[in-house]
PyMOL commands that place a pseudoatom at each C-alpha (Angstrom):
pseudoatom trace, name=CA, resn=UNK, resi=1, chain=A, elem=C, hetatm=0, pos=[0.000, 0.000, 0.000]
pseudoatom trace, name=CA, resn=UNK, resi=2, chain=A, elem=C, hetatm=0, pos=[1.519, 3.038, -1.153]
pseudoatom trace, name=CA, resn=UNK, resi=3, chain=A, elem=C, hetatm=0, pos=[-1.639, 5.750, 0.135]
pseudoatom trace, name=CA, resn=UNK, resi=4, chain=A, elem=C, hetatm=0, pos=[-5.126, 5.032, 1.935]
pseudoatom trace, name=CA, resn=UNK, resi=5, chain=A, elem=C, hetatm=0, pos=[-8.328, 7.472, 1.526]
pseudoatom trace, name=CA, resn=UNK, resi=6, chain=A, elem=C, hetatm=0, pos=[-10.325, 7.314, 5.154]
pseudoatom trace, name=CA, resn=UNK, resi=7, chain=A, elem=C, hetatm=0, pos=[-12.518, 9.731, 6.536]
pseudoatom trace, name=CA, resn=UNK, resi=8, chain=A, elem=C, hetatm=0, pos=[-13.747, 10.377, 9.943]
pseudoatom trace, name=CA, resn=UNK, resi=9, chain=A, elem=C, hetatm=0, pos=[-13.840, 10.001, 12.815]
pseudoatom trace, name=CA, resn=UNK, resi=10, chain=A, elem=C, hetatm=0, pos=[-17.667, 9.541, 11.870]
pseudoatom trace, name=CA, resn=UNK, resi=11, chain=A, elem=C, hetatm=0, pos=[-20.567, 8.194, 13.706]
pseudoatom trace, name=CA, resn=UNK, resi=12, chain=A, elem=C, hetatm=0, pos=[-20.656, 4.114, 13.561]
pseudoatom trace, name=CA, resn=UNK, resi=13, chain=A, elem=C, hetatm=0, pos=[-23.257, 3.667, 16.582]
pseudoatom trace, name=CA, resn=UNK, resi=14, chain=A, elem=C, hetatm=0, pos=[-24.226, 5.658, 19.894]
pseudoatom trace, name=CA, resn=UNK, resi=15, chain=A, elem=C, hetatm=0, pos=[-21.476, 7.555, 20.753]
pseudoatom trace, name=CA, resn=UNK, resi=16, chain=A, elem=C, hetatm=0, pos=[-19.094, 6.313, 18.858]
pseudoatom trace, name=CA, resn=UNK, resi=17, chain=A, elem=C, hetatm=0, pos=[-17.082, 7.651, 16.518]
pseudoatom trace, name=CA, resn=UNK, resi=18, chain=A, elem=C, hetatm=0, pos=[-14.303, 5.772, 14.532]
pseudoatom trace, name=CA, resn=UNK, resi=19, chain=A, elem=C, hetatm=0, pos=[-12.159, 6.387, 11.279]
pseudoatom trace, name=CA, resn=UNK, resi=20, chain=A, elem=C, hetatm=0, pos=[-12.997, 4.366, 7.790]
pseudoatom trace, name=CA, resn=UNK, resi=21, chain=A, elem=C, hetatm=0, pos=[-11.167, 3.433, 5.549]
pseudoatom trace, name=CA, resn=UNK, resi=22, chain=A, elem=C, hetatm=0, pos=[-12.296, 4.134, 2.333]
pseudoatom trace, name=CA, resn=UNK, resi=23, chain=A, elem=C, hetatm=0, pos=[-9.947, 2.947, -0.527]
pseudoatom trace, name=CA, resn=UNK, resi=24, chain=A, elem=C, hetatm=0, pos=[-6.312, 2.207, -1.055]
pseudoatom trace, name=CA, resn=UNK, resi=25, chain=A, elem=C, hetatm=0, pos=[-3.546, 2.200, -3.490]
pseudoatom trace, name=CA, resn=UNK, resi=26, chain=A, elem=C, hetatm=0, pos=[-1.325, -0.090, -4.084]
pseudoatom trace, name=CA, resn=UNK, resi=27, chain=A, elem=C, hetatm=0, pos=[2.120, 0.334, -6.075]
pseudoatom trace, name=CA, resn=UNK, resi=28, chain=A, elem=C, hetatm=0, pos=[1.203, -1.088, -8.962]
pseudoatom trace, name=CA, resn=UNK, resi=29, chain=A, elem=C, hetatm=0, pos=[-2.298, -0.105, -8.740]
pseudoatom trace, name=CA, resn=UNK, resi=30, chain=A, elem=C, hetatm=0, pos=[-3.832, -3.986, -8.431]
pseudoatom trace, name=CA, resn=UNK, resi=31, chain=A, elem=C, hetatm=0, pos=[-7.315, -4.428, -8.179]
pseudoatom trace, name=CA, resn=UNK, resi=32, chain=A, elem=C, hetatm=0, pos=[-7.959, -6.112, -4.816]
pseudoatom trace, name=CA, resn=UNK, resi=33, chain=A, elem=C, hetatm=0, pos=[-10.683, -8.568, -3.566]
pseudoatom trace, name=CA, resn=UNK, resi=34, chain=A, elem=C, hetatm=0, pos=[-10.308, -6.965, -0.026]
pseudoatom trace, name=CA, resn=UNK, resi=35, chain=A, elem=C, hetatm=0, pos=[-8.170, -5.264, 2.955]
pseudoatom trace, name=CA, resn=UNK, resi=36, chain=A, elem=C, hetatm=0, pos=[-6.807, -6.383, 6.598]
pseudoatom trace, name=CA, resn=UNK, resi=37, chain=A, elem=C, hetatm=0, pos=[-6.481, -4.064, 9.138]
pseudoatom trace, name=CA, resn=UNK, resi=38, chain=A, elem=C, hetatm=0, pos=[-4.686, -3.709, 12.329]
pseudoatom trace, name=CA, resn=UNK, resi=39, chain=A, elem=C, hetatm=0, pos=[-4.822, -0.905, 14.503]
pseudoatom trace, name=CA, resn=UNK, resi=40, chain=A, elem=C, hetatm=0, pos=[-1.541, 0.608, 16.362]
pseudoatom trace, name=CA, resn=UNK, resi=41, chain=A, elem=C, hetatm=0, pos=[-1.433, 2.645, 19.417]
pseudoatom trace, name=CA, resn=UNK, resi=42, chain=A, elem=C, hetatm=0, pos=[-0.811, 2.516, 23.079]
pseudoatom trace, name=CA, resn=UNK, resi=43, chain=A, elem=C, hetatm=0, pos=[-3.127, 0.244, 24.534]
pseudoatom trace, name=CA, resn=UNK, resi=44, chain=A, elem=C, hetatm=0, pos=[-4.932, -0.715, 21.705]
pseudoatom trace, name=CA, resn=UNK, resi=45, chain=A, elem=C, hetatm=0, pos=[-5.397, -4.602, 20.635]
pseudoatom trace, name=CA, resn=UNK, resi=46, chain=A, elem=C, hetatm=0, pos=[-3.112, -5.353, 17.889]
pseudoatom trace, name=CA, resn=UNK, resi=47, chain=A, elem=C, hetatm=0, pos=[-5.722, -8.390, 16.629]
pseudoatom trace, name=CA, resn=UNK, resi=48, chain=A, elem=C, hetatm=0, pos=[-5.921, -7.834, 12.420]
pseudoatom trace, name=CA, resn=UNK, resi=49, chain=A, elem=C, hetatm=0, pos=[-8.814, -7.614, 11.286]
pseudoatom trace, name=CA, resn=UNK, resi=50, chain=A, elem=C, hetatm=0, pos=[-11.113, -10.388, 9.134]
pseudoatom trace, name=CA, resn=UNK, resi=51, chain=A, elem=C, hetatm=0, pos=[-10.019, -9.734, 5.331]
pseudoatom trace, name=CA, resn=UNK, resi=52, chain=A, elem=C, hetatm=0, pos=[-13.362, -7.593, 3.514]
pseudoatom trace, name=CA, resn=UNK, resi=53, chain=A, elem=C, hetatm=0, pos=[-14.439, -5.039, 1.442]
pseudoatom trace, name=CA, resn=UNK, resi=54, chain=A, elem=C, hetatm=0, pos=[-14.562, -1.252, 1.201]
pseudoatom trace, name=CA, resn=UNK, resi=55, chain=A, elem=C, hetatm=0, pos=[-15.543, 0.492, 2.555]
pseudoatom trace, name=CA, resn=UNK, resi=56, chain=A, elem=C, hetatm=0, pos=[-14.621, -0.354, 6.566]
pseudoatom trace, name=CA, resn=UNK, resi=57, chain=A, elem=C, hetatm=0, pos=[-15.130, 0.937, 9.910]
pseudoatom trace, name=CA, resn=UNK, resi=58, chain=A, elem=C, hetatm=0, pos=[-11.817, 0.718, 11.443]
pseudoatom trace, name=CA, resn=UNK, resi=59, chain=A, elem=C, hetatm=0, pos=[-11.981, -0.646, 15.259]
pseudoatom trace, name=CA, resn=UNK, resi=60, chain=A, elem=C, hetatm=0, pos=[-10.471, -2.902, 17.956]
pseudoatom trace, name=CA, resn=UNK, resi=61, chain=A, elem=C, hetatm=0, pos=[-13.377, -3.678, 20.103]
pseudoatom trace, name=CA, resn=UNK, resi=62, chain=A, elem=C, hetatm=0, pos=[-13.212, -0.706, 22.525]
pseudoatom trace, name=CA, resn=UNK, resi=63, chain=A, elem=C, hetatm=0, pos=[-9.319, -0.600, 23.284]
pseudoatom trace, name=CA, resn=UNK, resi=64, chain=A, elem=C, hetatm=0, pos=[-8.460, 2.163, 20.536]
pseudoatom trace, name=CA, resn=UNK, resi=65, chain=A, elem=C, hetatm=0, pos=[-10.576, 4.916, 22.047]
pseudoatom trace, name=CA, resn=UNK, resi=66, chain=A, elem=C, hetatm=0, pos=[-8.948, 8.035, 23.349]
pseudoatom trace, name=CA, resn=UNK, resi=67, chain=A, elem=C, hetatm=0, pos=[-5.280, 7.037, 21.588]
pseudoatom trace, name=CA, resn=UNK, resi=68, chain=A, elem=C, hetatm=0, pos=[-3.582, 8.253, 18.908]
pseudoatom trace, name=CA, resn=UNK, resi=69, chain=A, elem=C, hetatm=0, pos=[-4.215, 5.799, 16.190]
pseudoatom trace, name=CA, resn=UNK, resi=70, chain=A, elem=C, hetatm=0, pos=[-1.983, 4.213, 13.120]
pseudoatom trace, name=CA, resn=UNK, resi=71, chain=A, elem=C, hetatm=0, pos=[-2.895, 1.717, 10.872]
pseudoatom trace, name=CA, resn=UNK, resi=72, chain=A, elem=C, hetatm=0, pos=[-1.233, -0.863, 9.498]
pseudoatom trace, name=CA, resn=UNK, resi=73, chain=A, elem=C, hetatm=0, pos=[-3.064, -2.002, 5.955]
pseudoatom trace, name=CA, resn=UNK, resi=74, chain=A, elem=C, hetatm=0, pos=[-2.501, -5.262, 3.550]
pseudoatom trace, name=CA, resn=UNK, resi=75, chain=A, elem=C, hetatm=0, pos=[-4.322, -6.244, 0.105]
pseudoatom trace, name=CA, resn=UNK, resi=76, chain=A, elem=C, hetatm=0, pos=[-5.561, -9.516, -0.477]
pseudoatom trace, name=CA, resn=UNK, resi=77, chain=A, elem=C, hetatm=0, pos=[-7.201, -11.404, -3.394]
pseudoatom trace, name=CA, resn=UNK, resi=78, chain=A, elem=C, hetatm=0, pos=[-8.901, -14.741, -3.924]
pseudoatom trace, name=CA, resn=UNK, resi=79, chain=A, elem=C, hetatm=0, pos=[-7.235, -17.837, -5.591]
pseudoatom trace, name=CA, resn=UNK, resi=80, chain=A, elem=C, hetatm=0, pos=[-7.842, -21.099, -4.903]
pseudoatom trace, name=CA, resn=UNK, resi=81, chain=A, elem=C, hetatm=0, pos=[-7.393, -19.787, -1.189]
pseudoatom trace, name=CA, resn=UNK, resi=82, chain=A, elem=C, hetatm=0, pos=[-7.091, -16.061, -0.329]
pseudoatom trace, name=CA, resn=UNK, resi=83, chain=A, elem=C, hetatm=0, pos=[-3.569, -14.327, -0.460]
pseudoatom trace, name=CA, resn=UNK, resi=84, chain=A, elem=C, hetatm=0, pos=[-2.388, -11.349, 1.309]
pseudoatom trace, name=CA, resn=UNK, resi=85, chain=A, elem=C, hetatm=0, pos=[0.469, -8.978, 0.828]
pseudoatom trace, name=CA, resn=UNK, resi=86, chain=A, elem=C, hetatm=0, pos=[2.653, -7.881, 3.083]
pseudoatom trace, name=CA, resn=UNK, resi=87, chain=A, elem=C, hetatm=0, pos=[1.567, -5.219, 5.711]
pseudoatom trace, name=CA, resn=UNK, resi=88, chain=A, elem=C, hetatm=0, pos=[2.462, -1.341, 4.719]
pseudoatom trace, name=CA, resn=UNK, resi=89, chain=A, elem=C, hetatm=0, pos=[4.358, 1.054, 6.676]
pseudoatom trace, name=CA, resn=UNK, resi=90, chain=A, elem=C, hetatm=0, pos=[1.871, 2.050, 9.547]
pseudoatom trace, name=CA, resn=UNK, resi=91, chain=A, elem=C, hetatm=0, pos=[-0.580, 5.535, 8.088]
pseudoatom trace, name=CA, resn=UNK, resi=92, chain=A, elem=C, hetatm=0, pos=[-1.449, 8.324, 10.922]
pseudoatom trace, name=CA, resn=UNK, resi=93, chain=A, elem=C, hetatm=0, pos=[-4.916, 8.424, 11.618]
pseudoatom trace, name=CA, resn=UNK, resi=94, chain=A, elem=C, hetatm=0, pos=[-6.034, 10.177, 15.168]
pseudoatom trace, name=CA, resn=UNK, resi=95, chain=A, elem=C, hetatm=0, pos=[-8.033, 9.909, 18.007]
pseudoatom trace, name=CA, resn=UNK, resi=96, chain=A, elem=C, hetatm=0, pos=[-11.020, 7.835, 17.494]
pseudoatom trace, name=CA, resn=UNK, resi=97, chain=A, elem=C, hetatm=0, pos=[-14.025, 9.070, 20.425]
pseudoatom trace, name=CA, resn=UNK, resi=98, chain=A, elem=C, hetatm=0, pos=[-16.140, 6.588, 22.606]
pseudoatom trace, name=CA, resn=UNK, resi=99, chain=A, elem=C, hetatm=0, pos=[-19.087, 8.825, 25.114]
pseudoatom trace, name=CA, resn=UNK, resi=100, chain=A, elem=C, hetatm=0, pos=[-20.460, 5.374, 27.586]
pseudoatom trace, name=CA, resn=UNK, resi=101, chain=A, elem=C, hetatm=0, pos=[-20.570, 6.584, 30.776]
pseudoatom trace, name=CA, resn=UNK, resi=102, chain=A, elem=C, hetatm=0, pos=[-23.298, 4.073, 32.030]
pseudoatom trace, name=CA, resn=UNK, resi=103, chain=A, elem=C, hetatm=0, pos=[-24.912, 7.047, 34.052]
pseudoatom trace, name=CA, resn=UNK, resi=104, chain=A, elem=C, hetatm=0, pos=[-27.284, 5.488, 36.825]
pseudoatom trace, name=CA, resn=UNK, resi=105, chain=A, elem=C, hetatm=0, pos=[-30.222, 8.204, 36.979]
pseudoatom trace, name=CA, resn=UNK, resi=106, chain=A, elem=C, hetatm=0, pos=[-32.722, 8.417, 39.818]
pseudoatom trace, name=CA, resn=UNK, resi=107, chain=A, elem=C, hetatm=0, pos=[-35.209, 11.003, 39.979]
pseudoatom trace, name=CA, resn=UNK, resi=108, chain=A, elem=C, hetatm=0, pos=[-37.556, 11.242, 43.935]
pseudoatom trace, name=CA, resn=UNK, resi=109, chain=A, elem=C, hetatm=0, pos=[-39.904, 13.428, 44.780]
pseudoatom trace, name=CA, resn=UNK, resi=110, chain=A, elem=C, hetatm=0, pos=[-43.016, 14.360, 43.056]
pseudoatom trace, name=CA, resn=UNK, resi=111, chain=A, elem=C, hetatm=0, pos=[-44.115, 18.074, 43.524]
pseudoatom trace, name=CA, resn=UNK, resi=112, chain=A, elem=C, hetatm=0, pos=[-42.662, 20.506, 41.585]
pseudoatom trace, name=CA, resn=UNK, resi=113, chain=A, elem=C, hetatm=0, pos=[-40.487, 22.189, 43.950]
pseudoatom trace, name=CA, resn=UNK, resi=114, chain=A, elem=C, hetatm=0, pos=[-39.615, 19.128, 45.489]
pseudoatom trace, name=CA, resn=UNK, resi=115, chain=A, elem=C, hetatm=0, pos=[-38.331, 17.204, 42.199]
pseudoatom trace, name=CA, resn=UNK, resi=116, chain=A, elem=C, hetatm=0, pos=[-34.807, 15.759, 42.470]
pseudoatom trace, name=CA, resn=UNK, resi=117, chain=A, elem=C, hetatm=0, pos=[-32.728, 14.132, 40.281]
pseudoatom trace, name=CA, resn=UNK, resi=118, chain=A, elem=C, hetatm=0, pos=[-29.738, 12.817, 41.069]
pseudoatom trace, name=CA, resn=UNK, resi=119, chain=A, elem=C, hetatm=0, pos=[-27.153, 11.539, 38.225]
pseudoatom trace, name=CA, resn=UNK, resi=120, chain=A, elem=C, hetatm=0, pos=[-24.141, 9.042, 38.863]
pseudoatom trace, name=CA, resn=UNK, resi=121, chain=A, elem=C, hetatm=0, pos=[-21.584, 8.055, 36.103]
pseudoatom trace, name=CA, resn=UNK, resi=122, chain=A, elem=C, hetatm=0, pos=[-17.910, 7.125, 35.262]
pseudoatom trace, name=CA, resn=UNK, resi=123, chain=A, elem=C, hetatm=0, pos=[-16.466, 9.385, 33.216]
pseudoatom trace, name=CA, resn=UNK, resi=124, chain=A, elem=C, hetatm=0, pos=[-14.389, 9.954, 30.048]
pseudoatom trace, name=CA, resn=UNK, resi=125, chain=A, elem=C, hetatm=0, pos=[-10.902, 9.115, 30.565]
pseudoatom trace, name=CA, resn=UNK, resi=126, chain=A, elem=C, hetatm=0, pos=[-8.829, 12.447, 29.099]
pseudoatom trace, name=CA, resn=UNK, resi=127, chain=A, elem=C, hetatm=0, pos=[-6.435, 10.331, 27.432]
pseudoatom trace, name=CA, resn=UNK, resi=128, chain=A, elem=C, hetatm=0, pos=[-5.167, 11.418, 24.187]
pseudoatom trace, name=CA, resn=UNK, resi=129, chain=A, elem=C, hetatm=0, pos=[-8.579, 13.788, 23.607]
pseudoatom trace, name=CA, resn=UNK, resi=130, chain=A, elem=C, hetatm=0, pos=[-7.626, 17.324, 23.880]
pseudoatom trace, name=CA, resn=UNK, resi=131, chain=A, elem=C, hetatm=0, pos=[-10.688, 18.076, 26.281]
pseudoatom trace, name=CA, resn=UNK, resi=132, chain=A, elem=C, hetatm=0, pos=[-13.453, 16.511, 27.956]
pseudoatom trace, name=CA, resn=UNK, resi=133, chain=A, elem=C, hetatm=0, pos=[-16.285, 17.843, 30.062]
pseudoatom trace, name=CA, resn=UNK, resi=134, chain=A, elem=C, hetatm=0, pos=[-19.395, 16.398, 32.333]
pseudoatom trace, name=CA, resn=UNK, resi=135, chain=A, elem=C, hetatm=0, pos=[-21.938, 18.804, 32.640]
pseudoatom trace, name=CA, resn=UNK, resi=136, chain=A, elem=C, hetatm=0, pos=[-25.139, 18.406, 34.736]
pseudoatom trace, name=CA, resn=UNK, resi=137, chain=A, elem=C, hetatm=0, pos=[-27.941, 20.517, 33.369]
pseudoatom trace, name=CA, resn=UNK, resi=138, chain=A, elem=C, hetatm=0, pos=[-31.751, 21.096, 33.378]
pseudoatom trace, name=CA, resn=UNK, resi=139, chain=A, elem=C, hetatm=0, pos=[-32.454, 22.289, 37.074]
pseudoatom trace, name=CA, resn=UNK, resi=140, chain=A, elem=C, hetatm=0, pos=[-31.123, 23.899, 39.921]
pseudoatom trace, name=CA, resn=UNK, resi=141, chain=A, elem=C, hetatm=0, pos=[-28.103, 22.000, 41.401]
pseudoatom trace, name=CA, resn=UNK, resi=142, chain=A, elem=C, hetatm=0, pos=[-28.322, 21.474, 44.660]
pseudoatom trace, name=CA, resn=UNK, resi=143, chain=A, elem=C, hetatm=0, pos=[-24.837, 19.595, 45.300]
pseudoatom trace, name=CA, resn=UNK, resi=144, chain=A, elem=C, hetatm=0, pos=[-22.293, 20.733, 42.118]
pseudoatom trace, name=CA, resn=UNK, resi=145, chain=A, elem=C, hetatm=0, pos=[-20.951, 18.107, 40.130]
pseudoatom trace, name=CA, resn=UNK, resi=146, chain=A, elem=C, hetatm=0, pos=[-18.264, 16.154, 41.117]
pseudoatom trace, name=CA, resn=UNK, resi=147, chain=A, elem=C, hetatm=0, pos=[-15.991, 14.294, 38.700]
pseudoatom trace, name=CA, resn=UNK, resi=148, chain=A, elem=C, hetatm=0, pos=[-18.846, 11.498, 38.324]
pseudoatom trace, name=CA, resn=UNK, resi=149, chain=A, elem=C, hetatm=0, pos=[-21.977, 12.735, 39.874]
pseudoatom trace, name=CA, resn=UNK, resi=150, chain=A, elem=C, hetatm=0, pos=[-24.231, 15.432, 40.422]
pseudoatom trace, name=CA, resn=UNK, resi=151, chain=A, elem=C, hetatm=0, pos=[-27.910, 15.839, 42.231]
pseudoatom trace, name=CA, resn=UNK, resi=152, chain=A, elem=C, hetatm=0, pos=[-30.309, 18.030, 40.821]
pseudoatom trace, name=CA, resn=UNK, resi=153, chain=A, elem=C, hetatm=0, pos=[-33.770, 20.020, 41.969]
pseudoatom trace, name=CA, resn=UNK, resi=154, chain=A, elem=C, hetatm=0, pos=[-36.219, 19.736, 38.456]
pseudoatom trace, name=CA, resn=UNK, resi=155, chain=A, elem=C, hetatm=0, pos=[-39.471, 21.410, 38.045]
pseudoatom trace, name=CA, resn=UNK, resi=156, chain=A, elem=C, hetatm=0, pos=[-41.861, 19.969, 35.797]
pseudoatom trace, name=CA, resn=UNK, resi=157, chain=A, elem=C, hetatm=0, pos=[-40.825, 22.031, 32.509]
pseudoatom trace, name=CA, resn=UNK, resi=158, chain=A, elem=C, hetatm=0, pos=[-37.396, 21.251, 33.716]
pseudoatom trace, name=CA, resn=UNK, resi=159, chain=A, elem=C, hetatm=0, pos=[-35.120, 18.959, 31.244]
pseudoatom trace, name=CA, resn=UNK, resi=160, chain=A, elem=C, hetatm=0, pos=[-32.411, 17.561, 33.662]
pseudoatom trace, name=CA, resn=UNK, resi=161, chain=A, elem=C, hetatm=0, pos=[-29.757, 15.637, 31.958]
pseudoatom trace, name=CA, resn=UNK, resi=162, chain=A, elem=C, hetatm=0, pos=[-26.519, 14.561, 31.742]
pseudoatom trace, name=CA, resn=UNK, resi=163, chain=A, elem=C, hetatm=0, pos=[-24.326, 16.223, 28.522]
pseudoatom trace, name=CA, resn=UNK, resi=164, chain=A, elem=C, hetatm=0, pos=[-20.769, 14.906, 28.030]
pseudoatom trace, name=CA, resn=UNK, resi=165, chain=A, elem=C, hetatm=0, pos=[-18.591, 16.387, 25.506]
pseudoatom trace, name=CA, resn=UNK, resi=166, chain=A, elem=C, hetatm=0, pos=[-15.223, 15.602, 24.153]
pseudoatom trace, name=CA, resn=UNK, resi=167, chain=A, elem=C, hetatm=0, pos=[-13.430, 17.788, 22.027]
pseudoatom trace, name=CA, resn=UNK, resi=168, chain=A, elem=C, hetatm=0, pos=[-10.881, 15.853, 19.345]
pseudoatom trace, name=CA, resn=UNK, resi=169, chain=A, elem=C, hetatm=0, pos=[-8.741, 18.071, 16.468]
pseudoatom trace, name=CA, resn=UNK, resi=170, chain=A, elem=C, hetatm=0, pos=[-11.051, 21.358, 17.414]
pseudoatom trace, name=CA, resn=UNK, resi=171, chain=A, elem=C, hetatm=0, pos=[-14.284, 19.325, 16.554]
pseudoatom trace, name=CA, resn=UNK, resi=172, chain=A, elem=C, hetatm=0, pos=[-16.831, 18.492, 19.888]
pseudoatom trace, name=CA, resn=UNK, resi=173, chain=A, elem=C, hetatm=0, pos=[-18.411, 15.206, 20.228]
pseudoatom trace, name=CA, resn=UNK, resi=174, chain=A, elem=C, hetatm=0, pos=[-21.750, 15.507, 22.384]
pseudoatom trace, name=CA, resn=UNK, resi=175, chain=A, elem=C, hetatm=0, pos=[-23.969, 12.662, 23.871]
pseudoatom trace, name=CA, resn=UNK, resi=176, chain=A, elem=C, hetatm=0, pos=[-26.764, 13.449, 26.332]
pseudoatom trace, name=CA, resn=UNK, resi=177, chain=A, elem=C, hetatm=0, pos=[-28.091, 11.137, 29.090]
pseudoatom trace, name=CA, resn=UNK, resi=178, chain=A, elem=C, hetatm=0, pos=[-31.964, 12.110, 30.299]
pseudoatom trace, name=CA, resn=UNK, resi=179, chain=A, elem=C, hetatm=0, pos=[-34.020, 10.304, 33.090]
for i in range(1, 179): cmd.bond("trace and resi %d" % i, "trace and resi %d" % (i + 1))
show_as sticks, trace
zoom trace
């Protein structure tokens, strides 16, 4: 592989966002049946991928969130059995985002004045992201948030909520947690 097209990092599910990889070009610009993949970065599983088509969502179970990502790429074509080339020199890709903070929400109390929610969670890890930030919203607080939880007072036209952002290349990645 001589130069890869990939684009992202772009949603693939709930919060998640990952790089794909688009195309390739090989030296001596061979048509391929399909790619292999392995990711490269602290942390991060080095398992290659299954050979398959183009385009590809480029992941390693969860392990290559918040790192700064390579990738390692290979062509491969069908015979009588499938043959791959060799690996090419690892290609810079960035810092794919993952928002799962498995927030436990509990909202007590039932009049209006008397409404509170209070909002548990384990947050973002900084790692290679440039920012990250846990915001408790939609209320009054009544104790301000600590690193992973907050309690809120909610009237009825109140919208409390969790909103955690991360912010990757100058470009902010926002998921929202509500009762």
């Amino acid at each position: 592989m001589t130069a890869i097209d990939v684009d992202g990092p772009v949603a693939t599910a709930e919060g998640r966002w990952d790089f794909r990889l688009l195309g390739v070009t090989t030296a001596g610009g061979d048509a391929l049946d399909s790619v292999q993949y392995r990711l490269v970065g602290v942390g991060v599983d080095p398992a290659e991928s299954v050979p398959g088509p183009l385009p590809t969502a480029l992941t390693a179970g969860t392990s290559h969130y918040g790192t700064a990502l390579e990738v390692e790429v290979r062509g491969c074509r069908q015979y009588e059995q499938l043959l791959c080339g060799a690996w090419s020199a690892p290609f810079a890709l960035g810092v794919a985002v993952l928002i799962d903070v498995q927030p436990t929400i509990v909202a007590t109390g039932e009049a209006p004045n008397d409404r509170s929610v209070s909002i548990s969670w384990t947050p973002v890890a900084l790692g290679d992201y440039d920012a990250v930030d846990h915001v408790c919203a939609g209320g009054d607080p009544i104790e301000y948030p600590t690193a992973s939880s907050c309690l809120i007072t909610a009237a009825p036209p109140d919208d409390p909520r969790l909103i955690v952002t991360v912010t990757e290349n100058a470009i902010t990645y926002t998921r929202e947690y509500r009762p």
